[in-house]
N, C-alpha and C positions, 0 to 999 in steps of 0.2 A: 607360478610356484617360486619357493625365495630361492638366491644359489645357494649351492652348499657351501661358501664362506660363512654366509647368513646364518643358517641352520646351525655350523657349528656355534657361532659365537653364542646362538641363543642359548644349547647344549651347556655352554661352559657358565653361563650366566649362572641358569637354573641350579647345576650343581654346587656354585658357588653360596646360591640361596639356601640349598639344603642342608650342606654344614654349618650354616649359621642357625637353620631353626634346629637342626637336630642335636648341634650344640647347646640351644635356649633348654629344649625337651631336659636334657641332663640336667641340667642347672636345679630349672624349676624342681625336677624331683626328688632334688637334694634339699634344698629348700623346703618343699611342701612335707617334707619327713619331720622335718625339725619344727614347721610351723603348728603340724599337728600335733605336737607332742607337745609343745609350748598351749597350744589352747587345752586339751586334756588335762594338762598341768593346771590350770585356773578353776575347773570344773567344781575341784571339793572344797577350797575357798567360796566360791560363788554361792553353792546350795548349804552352807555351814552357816553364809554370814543371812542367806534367806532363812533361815532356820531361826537365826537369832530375831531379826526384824520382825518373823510372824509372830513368835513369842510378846515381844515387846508392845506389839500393835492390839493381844490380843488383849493384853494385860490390864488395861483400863487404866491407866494410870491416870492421876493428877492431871497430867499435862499432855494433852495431846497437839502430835507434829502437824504442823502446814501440811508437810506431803503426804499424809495419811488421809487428809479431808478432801472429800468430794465439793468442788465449787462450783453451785450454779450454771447452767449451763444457757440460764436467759439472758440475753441480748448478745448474743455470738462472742465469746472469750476467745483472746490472742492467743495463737499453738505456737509452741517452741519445736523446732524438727533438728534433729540431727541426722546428718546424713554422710554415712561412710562408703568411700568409696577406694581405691586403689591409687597410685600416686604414680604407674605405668600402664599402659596400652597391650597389647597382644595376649590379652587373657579372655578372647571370644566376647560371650554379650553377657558380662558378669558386668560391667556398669553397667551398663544399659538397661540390663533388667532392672537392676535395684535403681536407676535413675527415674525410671519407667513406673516404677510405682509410687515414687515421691513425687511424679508431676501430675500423678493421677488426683493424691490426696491433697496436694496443694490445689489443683483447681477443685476441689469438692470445700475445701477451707475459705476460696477467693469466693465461690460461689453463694457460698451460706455469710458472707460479710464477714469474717475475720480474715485478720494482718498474720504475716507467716515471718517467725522469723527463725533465720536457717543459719545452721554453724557447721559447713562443708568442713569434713576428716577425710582428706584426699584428694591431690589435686586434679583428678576427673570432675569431678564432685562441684569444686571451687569452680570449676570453668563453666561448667554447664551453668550452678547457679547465677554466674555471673550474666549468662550468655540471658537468661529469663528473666534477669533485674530485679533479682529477690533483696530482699532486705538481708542481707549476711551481718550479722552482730558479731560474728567472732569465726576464723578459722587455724585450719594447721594442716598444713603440708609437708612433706619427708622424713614421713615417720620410719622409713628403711623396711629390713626385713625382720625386726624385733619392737614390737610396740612399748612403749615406755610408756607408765602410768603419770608419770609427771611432766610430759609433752601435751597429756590428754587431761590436765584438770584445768587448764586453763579455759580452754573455748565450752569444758563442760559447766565450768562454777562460773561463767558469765550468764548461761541459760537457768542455771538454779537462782541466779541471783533476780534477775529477770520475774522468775518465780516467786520469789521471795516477795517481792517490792510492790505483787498485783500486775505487772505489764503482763505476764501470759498467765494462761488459766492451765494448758494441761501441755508435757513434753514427752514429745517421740523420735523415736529411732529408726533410721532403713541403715539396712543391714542385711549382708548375704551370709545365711545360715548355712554353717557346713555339714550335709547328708552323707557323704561318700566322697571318695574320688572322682567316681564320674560324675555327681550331681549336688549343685546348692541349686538353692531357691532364695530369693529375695524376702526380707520378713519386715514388718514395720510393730515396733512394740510402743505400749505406753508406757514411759516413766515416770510423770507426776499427773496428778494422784496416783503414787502406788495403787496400783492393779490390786483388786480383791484376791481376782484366781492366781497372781503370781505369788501372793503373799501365805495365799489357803493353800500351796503344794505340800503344805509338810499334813498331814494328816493328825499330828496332835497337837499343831498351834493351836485349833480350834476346841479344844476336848479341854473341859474345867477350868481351873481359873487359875493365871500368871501370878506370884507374888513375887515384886521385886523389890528389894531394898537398891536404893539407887543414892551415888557418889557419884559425884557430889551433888547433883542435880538430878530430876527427870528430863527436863531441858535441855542441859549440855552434851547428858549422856544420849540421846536419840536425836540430838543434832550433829554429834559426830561417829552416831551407827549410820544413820539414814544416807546422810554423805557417802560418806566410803559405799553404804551399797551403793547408790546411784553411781557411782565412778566405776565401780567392780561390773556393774552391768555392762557400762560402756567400754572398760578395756575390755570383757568378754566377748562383746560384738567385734569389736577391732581384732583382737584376734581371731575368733571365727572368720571373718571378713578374710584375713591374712593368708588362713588354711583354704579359702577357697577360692582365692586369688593363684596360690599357687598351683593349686587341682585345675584349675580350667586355663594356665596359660603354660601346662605341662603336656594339657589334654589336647588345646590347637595346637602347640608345636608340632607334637605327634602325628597329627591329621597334615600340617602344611607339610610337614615332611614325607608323608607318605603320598599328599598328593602331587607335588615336587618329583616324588618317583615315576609319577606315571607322565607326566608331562615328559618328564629326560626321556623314557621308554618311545611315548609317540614320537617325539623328535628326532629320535635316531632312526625310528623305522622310516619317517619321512626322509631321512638323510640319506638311509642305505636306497632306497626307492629313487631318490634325485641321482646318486652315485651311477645305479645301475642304467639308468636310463641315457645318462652320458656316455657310460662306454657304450651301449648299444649303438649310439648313435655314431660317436667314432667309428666304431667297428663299420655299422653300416655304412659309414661316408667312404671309408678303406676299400672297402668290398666292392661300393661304385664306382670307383676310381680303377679299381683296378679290371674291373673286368669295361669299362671306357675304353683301358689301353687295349 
């Protein structure tokens, strides 16, 4: 059994640990208030500018967008993946999961004979890809505790371009969708070809018929709607990602910190246990000394 120098040191270790995560706990939950309210904030943007898009798609116009068109799916088409991840550690298995499902669908993409190319949003993310020896066309790391839209159009308008030119056929997303405080889930979405079912959420894009007079172009105009949605998706994932980055590394603090408590509790009891068994033993060595004399 260790001495009781031992024991205390470990004592005083342990509690050193616990104000450090029960200090992280606070943090995070100041943070995760504001990061929630910041993605809540994006929501009526997001389903306003889908609203518009369904409209526009359903409208038949003249000139229909690249990203609207379903492409061939014979001889295995290149995927574009974007993959968000957090740019720090201690938020339990919130990478991991969503890492976890990107490596699932890239070996199903390696399998069926398509090229994967990946644009890591977070430097979890960058590391792992790098550690698999993915093809990375483009990334971005420290994005802090507030996502900027114009940090995130670069590594995103290299995958549209990508799109653009025929190198990939269709682009998706992982991303950890925010449920609750105590719970996200890892999601992977498609973003080119816009999605039929994301675009048919609005219940009267589909109903009669779109007329639109269009300035200056049909062209211009649904190549600089279609953009912005595809971006507006992607800050949205990021920050959902952000809200749920903060929810699970507010939820481990919590849990290291409470289990930090119980570790100090058996350690003392081990401590008072070692204590007690010294003086006994003293006392006993007293007691046979004296009655020797």
């Amino acid at each position: 059994m260790a001495g009781s120098k031992e024991i205390r040191t470990k004592i005083k270790s342990v509690q050193n640990t616990r104000k450090i995560t029960k200090a992280m706990e606070m943090v995070a939950a100041s943070k995760m208030r504001k990061a929630q309210e910041r993605m809540r904030a994006t929501r009526p943007y997001g389903d306003k500018i889908r609203n518009i898009a369904a409209h526009l798609a359903y409208a038949n116009p003249e000139y229909k967008h690249p990203f609207l068109i379903k492409r061939p799916t014979e001889g295995g088409g290149n995927v574009g993946l974007l993959v968000v991840t957090t740019d720090k550690g201690l938020c339990g298995g919130l990478n991991t999961n969503a890492l976890r499902v990107a490596f699932t669908r890239i070996k199903e993409w390696q399998a069926a004979g398509k090229q994967i190319n990946v644009s890591p949003i977070g430097n979890k993310g960058l590391g792992f890809m790098q550690r698999l020896n993915a093809k990375i066309v483009s990334h971005i790391t420290g994005l802090g505790d507030t996502p900027h839209l114009a940090k995130l159009i670069g590594p995103v308008k290299v995958q549209l371009d990508l799109y653009s030119k025929g190198e990939i056929d269709s682009l998706y997303i992982v991303y950890t969708r925010f449920i609750n405080t105590m719970k996200q889930e890892p999601a992977i979405e498609q973003l080119l070809p816009l999605p039929a079912d994301r675009l048919t959420e609005d219940a009267h894009a589909t109903k009669g018929t779109w007329d639109y007079i269009y300035e200056p172009d049909p062209k211009e105009v649904l190549e600089q709607l279609l953009v912005r949605y595809i971006e507006q998706i992607v800050y949205q994932s990021v920050a959902e990602n952000m809200a749920s980055e903060q929810s699970a590394r507010m939820v481990a603090m919590k849990a290291a910190s409470d289990n930090a408590k119980v570790v100090i509790d058996d350690l003392t009891l081990i401590y008072n246990k070692t204590r007690q068994a010294a003086i006994t033993k003293e006392l006993s060595e007293i007691v046979g000394g004296a009655a020797a004399v």
